[in-house]
TIPA-841200 format. One record per residue (C-alpha): residue number from 1; residue in three letters; x, y, z. Coordinates in pm, whole numbers, padded with zeros to 5 digits. Layout:
- k|r|c1|c2|c3
- NUM|ala|X|Y|Z
...
***
This chain:
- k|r|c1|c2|c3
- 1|unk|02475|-01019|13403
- 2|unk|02509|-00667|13270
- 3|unk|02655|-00601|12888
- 4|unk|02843|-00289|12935
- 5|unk|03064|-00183|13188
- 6|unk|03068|00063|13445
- 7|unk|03235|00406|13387
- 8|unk|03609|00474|13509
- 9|unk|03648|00815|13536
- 10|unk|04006|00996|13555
- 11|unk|03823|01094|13927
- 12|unk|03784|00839|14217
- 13|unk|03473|00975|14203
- 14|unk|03226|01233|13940
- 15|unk|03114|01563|14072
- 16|unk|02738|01439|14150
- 17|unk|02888|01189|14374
- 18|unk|03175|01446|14544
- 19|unk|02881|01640|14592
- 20|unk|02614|01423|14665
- 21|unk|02728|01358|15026
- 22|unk|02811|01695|15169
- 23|unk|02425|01807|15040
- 24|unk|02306|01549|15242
- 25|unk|02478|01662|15530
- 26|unk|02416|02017|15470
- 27|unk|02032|01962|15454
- 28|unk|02089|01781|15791
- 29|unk|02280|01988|15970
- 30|unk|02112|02348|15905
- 31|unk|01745|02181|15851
- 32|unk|01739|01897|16049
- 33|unk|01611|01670|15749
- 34|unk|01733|01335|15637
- 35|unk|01709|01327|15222
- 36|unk|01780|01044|15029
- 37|unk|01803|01218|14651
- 38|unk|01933|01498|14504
- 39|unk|01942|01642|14170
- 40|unk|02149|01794|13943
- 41|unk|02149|01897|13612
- 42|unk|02427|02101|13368
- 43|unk|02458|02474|13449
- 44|unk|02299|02646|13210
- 45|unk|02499|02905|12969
- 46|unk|02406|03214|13075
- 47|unk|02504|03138|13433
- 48|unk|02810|03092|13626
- 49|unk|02847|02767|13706
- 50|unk|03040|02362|13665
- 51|unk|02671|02157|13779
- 52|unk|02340|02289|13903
- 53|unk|02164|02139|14187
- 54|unk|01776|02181|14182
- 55|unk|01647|02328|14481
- 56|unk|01260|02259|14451
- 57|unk|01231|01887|14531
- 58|unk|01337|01983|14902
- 59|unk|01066|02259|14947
- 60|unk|00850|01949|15033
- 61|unk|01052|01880|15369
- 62|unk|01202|02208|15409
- 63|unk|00996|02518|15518
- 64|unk|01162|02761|15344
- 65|unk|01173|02989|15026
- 66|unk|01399|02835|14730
- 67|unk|01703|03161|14715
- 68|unk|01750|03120|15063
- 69|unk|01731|02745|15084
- 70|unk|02009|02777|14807
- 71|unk|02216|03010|14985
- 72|unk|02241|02851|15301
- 73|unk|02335|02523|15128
- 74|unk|02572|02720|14905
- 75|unk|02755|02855|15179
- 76|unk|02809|02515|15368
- 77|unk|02913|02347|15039
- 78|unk|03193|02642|15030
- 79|unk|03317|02634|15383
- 80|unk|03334|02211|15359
- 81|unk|03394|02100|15026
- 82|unk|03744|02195|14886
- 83|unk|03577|02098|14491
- 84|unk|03425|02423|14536
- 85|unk|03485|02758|14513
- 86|unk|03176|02962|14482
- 87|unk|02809|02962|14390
- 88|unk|02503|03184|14297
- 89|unk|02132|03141|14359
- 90|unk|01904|03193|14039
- 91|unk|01543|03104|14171
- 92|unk|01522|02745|14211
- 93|unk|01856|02664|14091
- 94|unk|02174|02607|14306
- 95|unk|02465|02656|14023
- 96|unk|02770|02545|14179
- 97|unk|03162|02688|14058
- 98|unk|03427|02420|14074
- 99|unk|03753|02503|14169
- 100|unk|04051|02504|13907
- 101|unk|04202|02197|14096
- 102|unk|03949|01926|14043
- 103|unk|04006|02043|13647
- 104|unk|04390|02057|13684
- 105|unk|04413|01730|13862
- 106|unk|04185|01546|13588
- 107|unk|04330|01712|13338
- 108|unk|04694|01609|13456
- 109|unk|04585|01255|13487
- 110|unk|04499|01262|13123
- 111|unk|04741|01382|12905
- 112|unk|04938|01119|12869
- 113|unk|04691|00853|12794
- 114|unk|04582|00869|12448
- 115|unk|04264|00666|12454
- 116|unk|04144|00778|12785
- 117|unk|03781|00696|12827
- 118|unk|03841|00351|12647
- 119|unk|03772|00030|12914
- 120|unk|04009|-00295|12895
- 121|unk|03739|-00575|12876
- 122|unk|03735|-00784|13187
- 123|unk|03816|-01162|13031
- 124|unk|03536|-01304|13262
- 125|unk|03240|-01055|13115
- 126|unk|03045|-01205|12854
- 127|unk|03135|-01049|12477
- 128|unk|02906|-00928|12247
- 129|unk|02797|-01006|11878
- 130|unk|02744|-00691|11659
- 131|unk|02567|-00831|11296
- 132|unk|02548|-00600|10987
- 133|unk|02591|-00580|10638
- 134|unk|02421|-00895|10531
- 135|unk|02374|-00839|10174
- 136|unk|02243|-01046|09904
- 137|unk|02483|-01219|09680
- 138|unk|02273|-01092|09368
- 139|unk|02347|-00730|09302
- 140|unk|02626|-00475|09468
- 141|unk|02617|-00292|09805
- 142|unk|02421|00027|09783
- 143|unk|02349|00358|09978
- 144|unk|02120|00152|10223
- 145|unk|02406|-00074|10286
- 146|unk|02627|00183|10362
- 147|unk|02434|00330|10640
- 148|unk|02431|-00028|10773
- 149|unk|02780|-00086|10754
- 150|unk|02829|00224|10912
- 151|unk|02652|00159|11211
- 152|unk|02729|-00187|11230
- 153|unk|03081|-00087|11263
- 154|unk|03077|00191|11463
- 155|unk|02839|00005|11728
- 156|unk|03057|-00256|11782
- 157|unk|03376|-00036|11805
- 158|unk|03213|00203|12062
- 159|unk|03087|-00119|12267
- 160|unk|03478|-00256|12236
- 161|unk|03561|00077|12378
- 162|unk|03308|00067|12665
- 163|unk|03509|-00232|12808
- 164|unk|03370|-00559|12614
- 165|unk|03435|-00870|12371
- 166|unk|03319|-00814|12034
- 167|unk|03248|-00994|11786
- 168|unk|03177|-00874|11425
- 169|unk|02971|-01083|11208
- 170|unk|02741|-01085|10908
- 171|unk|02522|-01372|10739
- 172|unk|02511|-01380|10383
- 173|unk|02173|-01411|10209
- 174|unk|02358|-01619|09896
- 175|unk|02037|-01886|09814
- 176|unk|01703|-01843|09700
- 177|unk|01512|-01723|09428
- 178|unk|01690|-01410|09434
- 179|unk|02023|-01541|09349
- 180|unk|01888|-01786|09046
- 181|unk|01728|-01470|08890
- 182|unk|02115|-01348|08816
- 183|unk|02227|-01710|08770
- 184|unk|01971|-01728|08468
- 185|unk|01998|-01421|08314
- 186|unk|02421|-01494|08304
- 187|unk|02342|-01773|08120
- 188|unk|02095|-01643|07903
- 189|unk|02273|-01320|07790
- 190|unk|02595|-01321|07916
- 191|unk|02795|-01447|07662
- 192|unk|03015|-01626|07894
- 193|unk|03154|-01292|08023
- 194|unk|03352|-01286|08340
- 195|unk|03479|-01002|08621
- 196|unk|03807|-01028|08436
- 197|unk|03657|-01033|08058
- 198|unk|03485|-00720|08118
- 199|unk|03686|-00530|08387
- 200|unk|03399|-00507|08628
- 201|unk|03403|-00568|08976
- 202|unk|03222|-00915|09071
- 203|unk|02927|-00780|09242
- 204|unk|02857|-00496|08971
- 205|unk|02897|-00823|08687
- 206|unk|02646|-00992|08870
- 207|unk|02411|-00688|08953
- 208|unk|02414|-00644|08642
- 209|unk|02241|-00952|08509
- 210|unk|01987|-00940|08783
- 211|unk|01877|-00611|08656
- 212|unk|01861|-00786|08294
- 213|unk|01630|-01025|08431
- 214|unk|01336|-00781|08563
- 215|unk|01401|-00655|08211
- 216|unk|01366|-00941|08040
- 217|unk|01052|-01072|08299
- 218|unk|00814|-00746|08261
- 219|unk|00878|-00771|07889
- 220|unk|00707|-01151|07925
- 221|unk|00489|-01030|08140
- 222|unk|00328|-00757|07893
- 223|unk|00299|-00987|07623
- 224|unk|00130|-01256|07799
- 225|unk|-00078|-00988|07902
- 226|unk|-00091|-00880|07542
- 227|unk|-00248|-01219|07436
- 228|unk|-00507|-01195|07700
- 229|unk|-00370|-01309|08044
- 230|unk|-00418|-01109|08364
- 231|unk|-00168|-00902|08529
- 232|unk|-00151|-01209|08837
- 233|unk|-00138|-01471|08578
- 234|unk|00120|-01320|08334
- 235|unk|00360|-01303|08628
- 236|unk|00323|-01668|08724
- 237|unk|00298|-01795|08416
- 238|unk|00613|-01585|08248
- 239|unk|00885|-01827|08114
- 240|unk|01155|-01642|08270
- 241|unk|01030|-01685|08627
- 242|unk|00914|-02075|08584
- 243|unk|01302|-02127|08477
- 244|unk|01429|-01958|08782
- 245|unk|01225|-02150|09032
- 246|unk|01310|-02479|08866
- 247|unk|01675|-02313|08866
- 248|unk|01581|-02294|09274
- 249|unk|01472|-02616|09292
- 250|unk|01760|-02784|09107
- 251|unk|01994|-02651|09383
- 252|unk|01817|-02735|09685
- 253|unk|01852|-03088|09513
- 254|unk|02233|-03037|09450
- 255|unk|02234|-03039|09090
- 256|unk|02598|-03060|09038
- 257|unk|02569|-02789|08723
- 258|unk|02371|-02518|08932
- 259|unk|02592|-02611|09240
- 260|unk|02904|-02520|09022
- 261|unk|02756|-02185|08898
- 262|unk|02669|-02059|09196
- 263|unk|02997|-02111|09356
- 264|unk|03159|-01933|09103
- 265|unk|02896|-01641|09052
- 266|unk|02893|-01612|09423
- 267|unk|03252|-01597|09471
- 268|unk|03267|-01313|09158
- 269|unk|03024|-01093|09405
- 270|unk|03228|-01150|09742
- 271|unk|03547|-01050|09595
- 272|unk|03341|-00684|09442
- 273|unk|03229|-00707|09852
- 274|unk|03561|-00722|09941
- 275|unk|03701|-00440|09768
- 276|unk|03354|-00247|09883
- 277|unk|03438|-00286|10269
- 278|unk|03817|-00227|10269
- 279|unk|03730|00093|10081
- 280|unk|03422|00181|10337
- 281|unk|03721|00076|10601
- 282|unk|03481|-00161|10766
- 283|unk|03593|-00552|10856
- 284|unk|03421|-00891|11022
- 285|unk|03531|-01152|11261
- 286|unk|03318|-01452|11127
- 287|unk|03056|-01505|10832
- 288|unk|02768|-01712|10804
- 289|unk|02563|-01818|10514
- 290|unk|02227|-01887|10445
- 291|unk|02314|-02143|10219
- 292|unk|02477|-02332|10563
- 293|unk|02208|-02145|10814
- 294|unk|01880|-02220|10651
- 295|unk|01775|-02544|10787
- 296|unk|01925|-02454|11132
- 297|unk|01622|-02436|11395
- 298|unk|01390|-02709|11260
- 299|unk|01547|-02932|11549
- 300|unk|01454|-02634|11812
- 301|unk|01097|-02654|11681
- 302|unk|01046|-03032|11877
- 303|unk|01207|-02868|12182
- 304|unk|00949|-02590|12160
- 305|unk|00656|-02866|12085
- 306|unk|00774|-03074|12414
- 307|unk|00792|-02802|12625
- 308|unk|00450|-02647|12532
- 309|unk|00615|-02341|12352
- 310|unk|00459|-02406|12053
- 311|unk|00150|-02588|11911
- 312|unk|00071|-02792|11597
- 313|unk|-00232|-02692|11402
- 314|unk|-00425|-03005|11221
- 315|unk|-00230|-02974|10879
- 316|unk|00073|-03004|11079
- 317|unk|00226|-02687|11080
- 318|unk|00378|-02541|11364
- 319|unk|00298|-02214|11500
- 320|unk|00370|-01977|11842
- 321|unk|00041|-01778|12025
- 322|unk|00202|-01420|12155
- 323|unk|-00161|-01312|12136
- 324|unk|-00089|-01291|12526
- 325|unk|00239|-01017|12487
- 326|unk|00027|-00748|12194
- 327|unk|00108|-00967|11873
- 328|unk|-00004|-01237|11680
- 329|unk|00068|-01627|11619
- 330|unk|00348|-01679|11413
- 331|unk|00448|-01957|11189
- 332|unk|00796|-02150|11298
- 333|unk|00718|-02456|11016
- 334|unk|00504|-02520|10764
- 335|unk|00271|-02775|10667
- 336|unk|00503|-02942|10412
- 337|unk|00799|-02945|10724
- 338|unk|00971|-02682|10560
- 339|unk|01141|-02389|10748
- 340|unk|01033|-01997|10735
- 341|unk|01297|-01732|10791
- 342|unk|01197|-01692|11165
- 343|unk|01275|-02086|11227
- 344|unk|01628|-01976|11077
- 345|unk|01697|-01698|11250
- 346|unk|01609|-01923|11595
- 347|unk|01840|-02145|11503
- 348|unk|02123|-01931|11350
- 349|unk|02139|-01736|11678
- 350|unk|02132|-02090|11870
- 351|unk|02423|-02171|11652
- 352|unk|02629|-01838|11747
- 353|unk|02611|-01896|12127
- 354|unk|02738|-02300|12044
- 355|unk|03034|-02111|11799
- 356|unk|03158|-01873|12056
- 357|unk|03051|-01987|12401
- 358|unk|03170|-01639|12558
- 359|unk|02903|-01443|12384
- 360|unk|02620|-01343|12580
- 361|unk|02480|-01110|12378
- 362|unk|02310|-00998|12050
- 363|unk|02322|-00692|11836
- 364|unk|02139|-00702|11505
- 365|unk|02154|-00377|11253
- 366|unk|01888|-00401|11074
- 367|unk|01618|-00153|10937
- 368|unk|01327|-00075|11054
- 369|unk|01107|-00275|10846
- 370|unk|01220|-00550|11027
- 371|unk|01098|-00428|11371
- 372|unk|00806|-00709|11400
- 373|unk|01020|-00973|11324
- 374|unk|01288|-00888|11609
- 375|unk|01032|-00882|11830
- 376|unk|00871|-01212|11781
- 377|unk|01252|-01326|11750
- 378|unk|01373|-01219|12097
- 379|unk|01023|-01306|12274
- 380|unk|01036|-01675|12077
- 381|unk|01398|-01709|12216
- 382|unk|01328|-01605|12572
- 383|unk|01028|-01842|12606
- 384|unk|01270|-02152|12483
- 385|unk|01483|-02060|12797
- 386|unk|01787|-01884|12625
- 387|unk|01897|-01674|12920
- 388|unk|02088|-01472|12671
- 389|unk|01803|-01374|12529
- 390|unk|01756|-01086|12798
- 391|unk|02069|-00945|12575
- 392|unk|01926|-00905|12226
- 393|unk|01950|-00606|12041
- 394|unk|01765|-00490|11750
- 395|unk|01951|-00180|11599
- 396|unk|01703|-00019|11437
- 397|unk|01737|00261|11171
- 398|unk|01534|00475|10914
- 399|unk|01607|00458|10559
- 400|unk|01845|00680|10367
- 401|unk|01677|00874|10086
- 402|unk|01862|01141|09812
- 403|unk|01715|01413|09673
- 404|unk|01617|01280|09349
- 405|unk|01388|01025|09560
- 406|unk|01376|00601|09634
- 407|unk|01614|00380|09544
- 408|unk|01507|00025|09321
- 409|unk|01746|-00270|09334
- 410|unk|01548|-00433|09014
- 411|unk|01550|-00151|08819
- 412|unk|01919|-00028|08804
- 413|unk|01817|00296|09021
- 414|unk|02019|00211|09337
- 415|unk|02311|00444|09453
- 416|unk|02606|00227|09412
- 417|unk|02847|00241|09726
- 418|unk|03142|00249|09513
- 419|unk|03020|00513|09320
- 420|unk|02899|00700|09603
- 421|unk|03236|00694|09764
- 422|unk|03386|00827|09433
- 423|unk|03146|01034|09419
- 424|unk|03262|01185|09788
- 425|unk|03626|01194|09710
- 426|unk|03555|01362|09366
- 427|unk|03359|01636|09545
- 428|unk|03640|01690|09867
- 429|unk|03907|01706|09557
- 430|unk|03721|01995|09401
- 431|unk|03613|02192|09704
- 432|unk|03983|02133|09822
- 433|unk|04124|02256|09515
- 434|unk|03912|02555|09521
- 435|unk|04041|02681|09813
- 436|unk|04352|02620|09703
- 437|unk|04606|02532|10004
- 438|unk|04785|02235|09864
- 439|unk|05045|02300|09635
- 440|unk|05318|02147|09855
- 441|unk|05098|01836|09870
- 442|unk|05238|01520|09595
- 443|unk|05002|01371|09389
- 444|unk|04987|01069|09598
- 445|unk|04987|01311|09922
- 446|unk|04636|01482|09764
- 447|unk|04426|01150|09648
- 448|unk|04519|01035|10024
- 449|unk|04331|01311|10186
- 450|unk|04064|01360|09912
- 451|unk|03957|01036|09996
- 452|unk|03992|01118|10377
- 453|unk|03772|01406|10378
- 454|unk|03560|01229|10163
- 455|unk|03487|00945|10316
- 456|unk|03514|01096|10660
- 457|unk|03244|01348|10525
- 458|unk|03030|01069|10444
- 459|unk|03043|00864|10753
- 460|unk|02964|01167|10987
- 461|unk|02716|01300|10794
- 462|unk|02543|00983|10797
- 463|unk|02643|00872|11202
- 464|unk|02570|01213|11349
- 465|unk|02197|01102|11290
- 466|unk|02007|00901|11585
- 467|unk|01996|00561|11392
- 468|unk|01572|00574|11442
- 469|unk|01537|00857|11209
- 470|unk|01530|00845|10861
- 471|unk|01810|01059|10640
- 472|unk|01789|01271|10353
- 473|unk|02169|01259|10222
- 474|unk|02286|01535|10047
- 475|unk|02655|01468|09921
- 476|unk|02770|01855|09864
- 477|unk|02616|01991|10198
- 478|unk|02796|01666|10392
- 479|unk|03143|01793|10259
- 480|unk|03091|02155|10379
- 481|unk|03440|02303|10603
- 482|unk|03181|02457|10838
- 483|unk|02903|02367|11050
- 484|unk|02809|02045|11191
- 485|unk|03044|01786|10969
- 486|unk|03316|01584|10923
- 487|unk|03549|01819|10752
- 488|unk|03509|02073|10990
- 489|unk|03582|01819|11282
- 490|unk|03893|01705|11039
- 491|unk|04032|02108|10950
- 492|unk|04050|02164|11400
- 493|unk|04219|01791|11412
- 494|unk|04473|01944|11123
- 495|unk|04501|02278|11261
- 496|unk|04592|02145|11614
- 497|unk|04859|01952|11462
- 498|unk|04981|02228|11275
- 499|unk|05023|02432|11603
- 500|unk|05191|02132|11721
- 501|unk|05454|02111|11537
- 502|unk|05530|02476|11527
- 503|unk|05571|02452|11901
- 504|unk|05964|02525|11943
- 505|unk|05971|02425|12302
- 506|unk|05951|02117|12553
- 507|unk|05552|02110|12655
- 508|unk|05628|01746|12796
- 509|unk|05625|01798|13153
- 510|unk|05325|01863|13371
- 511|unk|05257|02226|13320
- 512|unk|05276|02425|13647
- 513|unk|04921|02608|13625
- 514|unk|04727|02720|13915
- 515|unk|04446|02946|13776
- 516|unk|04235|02862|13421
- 517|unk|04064|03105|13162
- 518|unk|03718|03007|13174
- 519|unk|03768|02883|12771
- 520|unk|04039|02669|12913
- 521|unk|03817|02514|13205
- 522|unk|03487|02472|12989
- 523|unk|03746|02292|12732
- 524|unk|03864|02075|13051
- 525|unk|03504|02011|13125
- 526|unk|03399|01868|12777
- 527|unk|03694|01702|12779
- 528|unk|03571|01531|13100
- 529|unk|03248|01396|12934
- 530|unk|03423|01147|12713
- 531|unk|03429|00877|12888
- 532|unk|03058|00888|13013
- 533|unk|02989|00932|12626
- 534|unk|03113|00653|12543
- 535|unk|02942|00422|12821
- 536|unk|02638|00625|12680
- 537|unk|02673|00561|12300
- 538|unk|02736|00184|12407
- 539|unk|02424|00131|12627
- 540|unk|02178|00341|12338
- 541|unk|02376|00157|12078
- 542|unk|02414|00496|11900
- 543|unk|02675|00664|11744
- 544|unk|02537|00959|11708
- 545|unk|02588|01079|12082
- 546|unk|02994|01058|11981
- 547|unk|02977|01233|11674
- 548|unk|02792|01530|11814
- 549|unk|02998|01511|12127
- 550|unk|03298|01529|11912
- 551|unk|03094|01848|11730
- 552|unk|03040|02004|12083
- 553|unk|03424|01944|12147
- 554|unk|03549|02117|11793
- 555|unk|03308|02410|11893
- 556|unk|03452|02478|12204
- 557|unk|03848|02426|12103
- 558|unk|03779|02678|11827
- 559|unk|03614|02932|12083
- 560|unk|03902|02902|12284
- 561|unk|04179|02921|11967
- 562|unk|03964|03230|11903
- 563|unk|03939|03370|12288
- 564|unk|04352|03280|12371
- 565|unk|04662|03291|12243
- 566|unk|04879|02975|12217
- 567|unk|05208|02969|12090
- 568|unk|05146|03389|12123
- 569|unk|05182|03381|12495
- 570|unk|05433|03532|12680
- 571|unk|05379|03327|13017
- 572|unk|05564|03006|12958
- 573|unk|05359|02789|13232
- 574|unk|05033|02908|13005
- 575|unk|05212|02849|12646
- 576|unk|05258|02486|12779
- 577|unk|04939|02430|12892
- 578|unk|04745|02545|12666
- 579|unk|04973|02339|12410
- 580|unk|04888|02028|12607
- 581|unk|04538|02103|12617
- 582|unk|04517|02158|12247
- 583|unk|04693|01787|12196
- 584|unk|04467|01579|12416
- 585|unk|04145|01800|12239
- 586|unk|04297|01634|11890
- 587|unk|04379|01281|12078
- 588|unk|04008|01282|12199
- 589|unk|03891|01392|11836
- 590|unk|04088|01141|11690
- 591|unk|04018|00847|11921
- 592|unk|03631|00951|11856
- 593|unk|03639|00922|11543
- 594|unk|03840|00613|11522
- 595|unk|03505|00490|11671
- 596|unk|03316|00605|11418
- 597|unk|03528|00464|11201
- 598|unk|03713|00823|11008
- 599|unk|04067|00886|10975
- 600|unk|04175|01239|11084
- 601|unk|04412|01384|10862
- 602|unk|04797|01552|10982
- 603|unk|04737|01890|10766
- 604|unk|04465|02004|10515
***
């Protein structure tokens, strides 16, 4: 079974495999030599040329020196093929110069078709599960969530777009000691106050009081330590801390007064989440909960026993030996029968597959931190026999870090996503304002497209990165109009539209042009690449290949805006085309980014 689709070009067929052929029977005709590869690579910039073919790997069966090897090839290739037009020889290097056709005939096979590139899902092909978010129900989403969320999202968009199912999904961490920490503190110092009392969101309420109860903790801690206790026993001995684990225990046993509270503390934080995701523009397809999820896979455990997967050590806990694959043996139940977070996970996953019976596949964005514990995960699942297993995912990225240094949940240090959002709109509003070109905006007109170039400054300044590396985020230098961001991307979207709707003239029909300026063809030929990107981005699960080919597109519109005029030129056949091309550049930008999940705006 394969996860993603195969590409579907505009072309029957893509230039290596037009090409592919005729080498083949060049090499045999003027050398007598069968060959069962070639090569190709992009043309580089300084030389003419649509794709390179590399001329060394066929000094090995052909006696001959590399420039004339190349030429005699070159010349076949122009006499037989009618893709091409001419060629040169640098060294080893065969750069080959497609004719203005192939470019005109993809190119008119596009324009009409706003999402070209995007795959219809085949009913019959298995769909895939994208999990992210998955915060705790104890304190609001932060910076690290965002960057989550963002790929999350944008993952499971670009694999919809690559011609699968999807399914979004998240499980919420809302038990454990965790979650009793804010529960006590609430009761302890809260006063009874509510999301609606104080005219705080839920999650922020709630945050709030966890915060107030590492506060409250370390300040038992130092005088226990004060009277003579260590460090070790000061924290296990601190009031605080004994009242939230019997807090723990009490709802594991269903206490009907804990129960109560945490369905109504829990529910104040999902509806702050709520707000948090519309506003980040992400959304989910199902939810699961640890509270529901966390004695799933203690039944899988037996299975493993009977089938020799796993092995029961004499104080009855249950373990798996991967000693064999480069790790270690992990625990899957302890001593006392209870489960650890890897018997969960098992089962959880076991419990997706039994939900939606189409999904044959896994994606989990989670950081790297975490990388271990995939690993044992996927190997544990693939040894019970899951052939789905074959199809996990771990999407792993580096941590987000600002300026001013690591973030601390207990201490009240995080960067709050809501803020930080603000805190993106507040900063397009005043770099907008100095430059001064929206006076004809409303007021309602201007906080839309703040919080456009905001947020899409944001998200592209934080998806342009491969997911594996770790991110310094610097909010002023993400909401630059130049350079590599998403305000630059969203001023050639606006501009395009601009010139647009100044066009006087019906630019509808199939423009008549026979010859392209070489702006126009490289702007065909980046335009070509979409497609492959997006199989690409799917199958490395990164966004980041779409935002920067989205970059590379906005570079080479605006050398061509630059190079040509538009609604300037005379010839009519040109003004149309060049019209048309400038539309389908902003359709690809905006169907791009629609992956990535940022609006583009009509005028800025």
């Amino acid at each position: 079974m394969t996860i993603f689709a195969p590409i579907k070009p505009i072309h029957e067929m893509t230039l290596p495999q037009i090409l592919t052929p005729s080498i083949e029977k060049a090499v045999k005709v003027l050398f007598d030599v069968i060959i069962d590869k070639v090569e190709f690579q992009t043309t580089r910039k300084e030389f003419e040329g649509d794709i390179t073919m590399v001329i060394f790997p066929l000094l090995k069966v052909v006696k001959s020196n590399p420039v004339e090897l190349g030429n005699k090839i070159g010349n076949y290739l122009v006499e037989n093929v009618a893709e091409v037009s001419r060629f040169n020889v640098v060294s080893g290097f065969l750069n080959i110069v497609i004719s203005d056709d192939y470019y005109l005939d993809f190119f008119g096979g596009i324009k009409d078709d706003v999402t070209f590139g995007f795959v219809t899902p085949n009913p019959e092909d298995k769909a895939v599960m994208v999990e992210y978010s998955s915060p705790n129900t104890n304190k609001p989403l932060h910076l690290g969530h965002v960057r989550n969320n963002l790929l999350g999202y944008s993952v499971a968009e670009i694999i919809k777009a690559s011609g699968k199912k999807v399914y979004k999904t998240q499980i919420i961490n809302d038990r454990g000691i965790h979650i009793c920490k804010s529960m006590l503190a609430w009761q302890k110092f809260g006063n009874g106050q509510t999301p609606e009392s104080t005219g705080l969101k839920g999650d922020k309420l709630v945050g709030n009081y966890y915060v107030a109860f590492d506060k409250a903790y370390k300040e038992e801690i130092a005088q226990l330590m004060s009277a003579g206790k260590t460090e070790e026993e000061a924290k296990k001995q601190a009031p605080i801390i004994l009242e939230a684990q019997e807090m723990l225990l009490k709802w594991e046993a269903g206490d009907d007064a804990v129960i109560t509270l945490w369905k109504t503390m829990n529910q104040w934080v999902y509806d702050g989440f709520a707000i948090t995701y519309k506003n980040l523009g992400v959304n989910f397809d199902c939810y699961y909960y640890e509270s529901n999820t966390y004695l799933l896979g203690k039944d899988v455990v037996q299975i493993g026993l009977d089938r020799g997967v796993f092995e029961k050590d004499p104080d009855g806990s249950v373990w798996i030996d991967l000693t064999d694959e480069g790790l270690d043996r992990k625990i899957v139940l302890r001593s006392d029968g209870t489960a650890v977070y890897m018997t969960q996970d098992i089962g959880t996953a076991i419990q997706r597959v039994k939900d939606y019976p189409d999904v044959g596949g896994m994606v989990y964005t989670v950081g790297n931190e975490q990388d271990y514990h995939f690993k044992v995960l996927f190997l544990i699942l693939k040894k019970l026999g899951f052939d789905w297993s074959k199809n996990l995912f771990h999407l792993s990225y580096g941590m987000v870090d600002l300026p001013s240094g690591k973030m601390k949940s207990r201490e009240g240090t995080v960067v709050d996503a809501d803020d930080l959002m603000q805190e993106m709109t507040d900063t397009a509003q005043k770099i907008a304002e100095d430059l001064g070109k929206l006076d004809s905006y409303s007021p309602e007109e201007k906080a839309k497209l703040y919080s456009t170039i905001g947020l899409g400054a944001l998200k592209y300044y934080i998806l342009k990165v491969d997911p594996k590396k770790r991110i310094l985020f610097n909010p002023e230098e993400s909401v630059d109009f130049a350079g590599n961001t998403g305000p630059f991307i969203q001023y050639t979207y606006a501009r395009i539209q601009s010139i647009i709707r100044k066009a006087n003239f019906d630019f509808s029909n199939k423009s008549k042009m026979v010859v392209l300026h070489e702006k126009e063809k490289e702007l065909v030929k980046q335009l070509e690449l979409f497609p492959e990107v997006i199989q690409n981005a799917a199958q490395h699960h990164s966004p980041a290949l779409l935002a920067n080919f989205t970059y590379d597109l906005v570079r080479e519109y605006n050398s061509f805006y630059q190079a040509v005029p538009i609604l300037g030129e005379e010839d009519l056949e040109k003004k149309i085309f060049r019209v048309q091309l400038s539309k389908k550049v902003a359709d690809t930008i905006a169907a791009s980014f629609s992956l990535l999940g940022i609006n583009v705006p009509e005028r800025m």
